[in-house]
N, C-alpha and C positions, 0 to 999 in steps of 0.2 A: 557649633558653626551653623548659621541657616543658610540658607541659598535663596537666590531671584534668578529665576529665567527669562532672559533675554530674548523673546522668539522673534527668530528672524529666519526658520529654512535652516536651512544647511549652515549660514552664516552666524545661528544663534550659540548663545553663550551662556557661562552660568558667571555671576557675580556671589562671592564665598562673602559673609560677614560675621567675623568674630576675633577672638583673641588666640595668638599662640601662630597666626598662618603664615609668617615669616619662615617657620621651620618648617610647615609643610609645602608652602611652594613649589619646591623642587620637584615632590612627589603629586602634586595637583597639577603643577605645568607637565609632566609628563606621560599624564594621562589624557591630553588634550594636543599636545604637539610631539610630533615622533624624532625633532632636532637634538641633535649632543650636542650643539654648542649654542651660546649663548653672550649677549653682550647688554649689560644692566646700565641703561641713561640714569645718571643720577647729576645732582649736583655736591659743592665739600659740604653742604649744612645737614644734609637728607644722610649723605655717603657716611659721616662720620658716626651716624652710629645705626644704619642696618644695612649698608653694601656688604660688611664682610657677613655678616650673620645669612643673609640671602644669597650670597654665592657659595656660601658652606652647604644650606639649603639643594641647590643647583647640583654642584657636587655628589653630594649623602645621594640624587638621585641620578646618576649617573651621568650628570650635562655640566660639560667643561662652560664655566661662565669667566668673562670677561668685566671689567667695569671702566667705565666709560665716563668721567665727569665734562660737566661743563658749569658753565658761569651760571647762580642762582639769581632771580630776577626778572620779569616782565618784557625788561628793557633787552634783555638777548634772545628773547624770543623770536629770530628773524633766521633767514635764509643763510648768512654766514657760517652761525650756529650749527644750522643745519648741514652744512657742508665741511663745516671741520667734523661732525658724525658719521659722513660718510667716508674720510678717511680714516677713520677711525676702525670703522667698518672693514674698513680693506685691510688696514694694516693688522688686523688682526682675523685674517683668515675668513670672515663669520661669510658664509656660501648663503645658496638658497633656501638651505635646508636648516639656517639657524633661525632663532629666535631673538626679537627686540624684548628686554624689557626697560617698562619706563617705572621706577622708583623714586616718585617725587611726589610735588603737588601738581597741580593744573599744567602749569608751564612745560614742565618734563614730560607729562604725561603727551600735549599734544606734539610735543615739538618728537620724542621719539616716535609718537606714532605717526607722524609725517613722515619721518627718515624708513619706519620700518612700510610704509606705501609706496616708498617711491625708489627704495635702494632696493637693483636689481628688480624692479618691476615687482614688487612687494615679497616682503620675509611674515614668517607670525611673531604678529604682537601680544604681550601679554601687560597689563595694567595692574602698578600693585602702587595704587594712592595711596600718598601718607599726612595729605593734612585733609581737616574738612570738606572742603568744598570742592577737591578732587575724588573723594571720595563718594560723594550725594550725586556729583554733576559731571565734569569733566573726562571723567573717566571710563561714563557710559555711554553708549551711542554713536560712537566710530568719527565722531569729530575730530579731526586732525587740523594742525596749521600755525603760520606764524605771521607773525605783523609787518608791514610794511610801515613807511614813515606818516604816512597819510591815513592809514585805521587800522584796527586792530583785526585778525583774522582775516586779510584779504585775501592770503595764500595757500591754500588746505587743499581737503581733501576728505573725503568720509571713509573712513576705513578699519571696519570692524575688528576687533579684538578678540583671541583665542578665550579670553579669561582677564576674570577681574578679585585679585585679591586682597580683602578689604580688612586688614589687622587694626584693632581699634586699638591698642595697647601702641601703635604709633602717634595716636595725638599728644600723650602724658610728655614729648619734644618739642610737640608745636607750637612758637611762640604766640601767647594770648591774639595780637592781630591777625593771625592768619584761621585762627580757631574761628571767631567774631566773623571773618572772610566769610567762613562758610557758613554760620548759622545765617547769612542772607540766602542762601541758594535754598539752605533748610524753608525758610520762611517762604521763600519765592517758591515753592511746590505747594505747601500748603495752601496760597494766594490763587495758586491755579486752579487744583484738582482738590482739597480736602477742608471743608470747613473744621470738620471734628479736630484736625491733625494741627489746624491754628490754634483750637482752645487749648488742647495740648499744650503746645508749646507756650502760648502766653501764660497757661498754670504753672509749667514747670521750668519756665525761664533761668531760672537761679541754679537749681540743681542740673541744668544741661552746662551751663557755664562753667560750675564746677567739677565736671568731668564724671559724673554717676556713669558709671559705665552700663548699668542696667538699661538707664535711661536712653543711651548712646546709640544701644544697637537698635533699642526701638528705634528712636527717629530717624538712622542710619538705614534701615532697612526697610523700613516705609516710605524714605525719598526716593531710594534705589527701586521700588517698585513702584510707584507712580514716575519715575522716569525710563523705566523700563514698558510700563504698558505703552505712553506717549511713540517710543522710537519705535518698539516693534509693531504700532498702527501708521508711523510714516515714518520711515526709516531717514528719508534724505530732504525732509524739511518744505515738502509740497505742501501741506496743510495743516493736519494738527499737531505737529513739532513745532510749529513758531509760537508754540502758547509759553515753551518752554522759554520765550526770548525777553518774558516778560520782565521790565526793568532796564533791559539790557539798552534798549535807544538812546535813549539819553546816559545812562551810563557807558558807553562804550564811548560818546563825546566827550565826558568829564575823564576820561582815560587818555582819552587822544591829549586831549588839550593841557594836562597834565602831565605829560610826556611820559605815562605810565610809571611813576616815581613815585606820584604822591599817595595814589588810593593802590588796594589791594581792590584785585575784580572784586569782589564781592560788597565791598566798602561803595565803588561805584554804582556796582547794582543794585544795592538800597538806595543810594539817594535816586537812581532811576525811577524805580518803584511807587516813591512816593512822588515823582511827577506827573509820571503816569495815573496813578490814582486821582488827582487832581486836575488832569485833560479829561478822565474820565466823567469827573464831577462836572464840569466846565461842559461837557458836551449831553451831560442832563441823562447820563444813563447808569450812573452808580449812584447805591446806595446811601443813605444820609450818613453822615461822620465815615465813610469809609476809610480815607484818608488820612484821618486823625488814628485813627484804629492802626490801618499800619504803621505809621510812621513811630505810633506808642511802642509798641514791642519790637521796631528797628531800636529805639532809643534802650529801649530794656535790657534790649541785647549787646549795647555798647557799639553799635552800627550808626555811622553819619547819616541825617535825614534831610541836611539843607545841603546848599549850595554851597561852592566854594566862592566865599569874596571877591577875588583876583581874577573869577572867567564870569564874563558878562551873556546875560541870553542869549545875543546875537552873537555872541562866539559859537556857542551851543548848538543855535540852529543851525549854522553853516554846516560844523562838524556834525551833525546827523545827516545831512545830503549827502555826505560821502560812506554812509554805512551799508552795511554789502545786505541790508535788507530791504534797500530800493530795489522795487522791479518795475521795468517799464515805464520808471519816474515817479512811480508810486512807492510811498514808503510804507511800509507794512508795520503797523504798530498795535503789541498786545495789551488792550485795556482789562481791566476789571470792571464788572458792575456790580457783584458782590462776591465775601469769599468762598473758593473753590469754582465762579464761574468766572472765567474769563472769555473775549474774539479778541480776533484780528479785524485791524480796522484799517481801511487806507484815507479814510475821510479826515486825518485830524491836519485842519492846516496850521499854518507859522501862527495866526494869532489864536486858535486855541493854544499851541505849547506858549508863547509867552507868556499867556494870562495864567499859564499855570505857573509857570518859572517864575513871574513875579509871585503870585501867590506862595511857594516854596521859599522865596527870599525872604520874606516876610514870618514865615513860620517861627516861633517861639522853640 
């Protein structure tokens, strides 16, 4: 097992990564929260085959656990969701001195730890991601929240997590699209923070796809700590947390506008990425063929890199005004200019993203 430390104060945390932590759970959560009871967010896809193995877990270490399903999906990511959790909550006793866990992907992970921020004025949460890209990303960093109908994430909250644990022996369930999900969030760290960690990965594309588990924890625990230095140097997205958003603009439109059905996050935020890369190009501060570069090892990796047909630019740009990353009317967007250097920029207007969007349409 290694660990990453999450330094945050009082608030920090350790993220566990390795094989076999299903069954130590119980005995890891208990050494970081002093509650006997417990209540596991899962969904029937995640639930059917490690709810009972993880509440055995809970059990063996003296913490009466609960489980708690809800609807798997993007699409129920919302405030209802949320509020059949809370009664859920009540109806099964869990006081202040229990503990949320979220045993899922992305979705579960934020939507319990919104429930465990805001039921009863916050409970501990504990994260035990089980597909990719909740594992790299989502399940670090105390983001919480759920979607409204108009974009995704408008409802949250930040709210750090006892513990994060990271069993890689749970991806061998995860169907290929959600795996693919998360090698975007893998690539999109390397995009920010690591050139080395790009050649990597575009060397060993093939044997991360098929599941080398040697390989796994590397990249697994080298996302997890360039996202862990990121949030413990700004925890709540003042400055340099938004490098982390990188992709995310224009992917969180192609999500909206999708009615979050069609792409898997992470599916959106490659094709983001490579827009981005190309407003970069467009505004004359990234590197030559950058663009082409990534969009190569989004394809490698079996990640969409154009456009969808059926949502036109000007759909795109409308749905970026309504992302919760305008401030002050300014919209905060992370370019690249080469890899592992990425800013924030507020200067990119509507005809730089066209000329990129057309350019993107256009891509081969």
């Amino acid at each position: 097992m290694g660990t990453v430390r999450v330094e945050l104060g009082n608030r920090g945390y350790d993220i566990h990564v390795g094989t076999g932590l299903l069954d130590r759970a119980g005995s890891l959560t208990s050494s970081v929260c002093v509650g006997k009871s417990a209540a596991i967010i899962t969904n029937p896809r995640v639930g059917r085959f490690y709810a009972d193995q993880l509440r055995a877990s809970f059990s063996d270490a003296g913490i009466h656990a609960v489980v708690i399903t809800v609807p798997a999906g993007e699409r129920y990511k919302t405030l209802r969701t949320v509020s059949k959790i809370y009664e859920a909550l009540l109806d099964n006793r869990i006081d202040r001195g229990g503990i949320v866990v979220g045993l899922g992907g992305g979705v579960i992970g934020d939507m319990a730890g919104f429930a465990a921020a805001t039921y009863l004025r916050g409970v501990d949460f504990v994260q035990v991601p089980t597909s990719l890209l909740a594992q790299v990303d989502a399940s670090i960093g105390g983001k919480t929240g759920v979607n409204l109908s108009r974009g995704k994430n408008l409802v949250g909250a930040f709210y750090q997590p006892k513990l994060v644990l990271i069993d890689i022996s749970t991806l061998r369930t995860l169907p290929a699209v959600e795996f693919r999900s998360g090698l975007a969030e893998v690539i999109k760290h390397a995009i920010i923070r690591d050139r080395e960690y790009f050649g990597l990965i575009e060397q060993n594309i093939r044997r991360i796809k098929s599941l080398d588990q040697s390989l796994l924890e590397t990249i697994i625990t080298r996302s997890c700590e360039i996202k862990a230095e990121v949030v413990a140097q700004d925890e709540r997205e003042a400055g340099l947390r938004r490098i982390l958003n990188y992709g995310h603009t224009i992917g969180h439109a192609i999500e909206a506008l999708t009615g979050y059905a069609r792409y898997k996050h992470g599916e959106a935020v490659s094709i983001g990425m490579v827009t981005a890369a190309l407003a970069a190009e467009e505004l004359g501060s990234a590197e030559s063929g950058l663009a082409d570069r990534i969009a190569s090892l989004l394809k490698s990796a079996g990640l969409p890199y154009k456009l969808p047909q059926d949502v036109s630019e000007h759909e795109i740009i409308t749905a970026v005004g309504l992302d919760k990353k305008v401030m002050h009317g300014k919209l905060h967007t992370v370019l690249v200019d080469s890899i592992g250097s990425v800013y924030v920029s507020e200067n990119v207007d509507k005809e730089i993203w066209m000329t990129a969007l057309r350019r993107q349409r256009a891509l081969q």
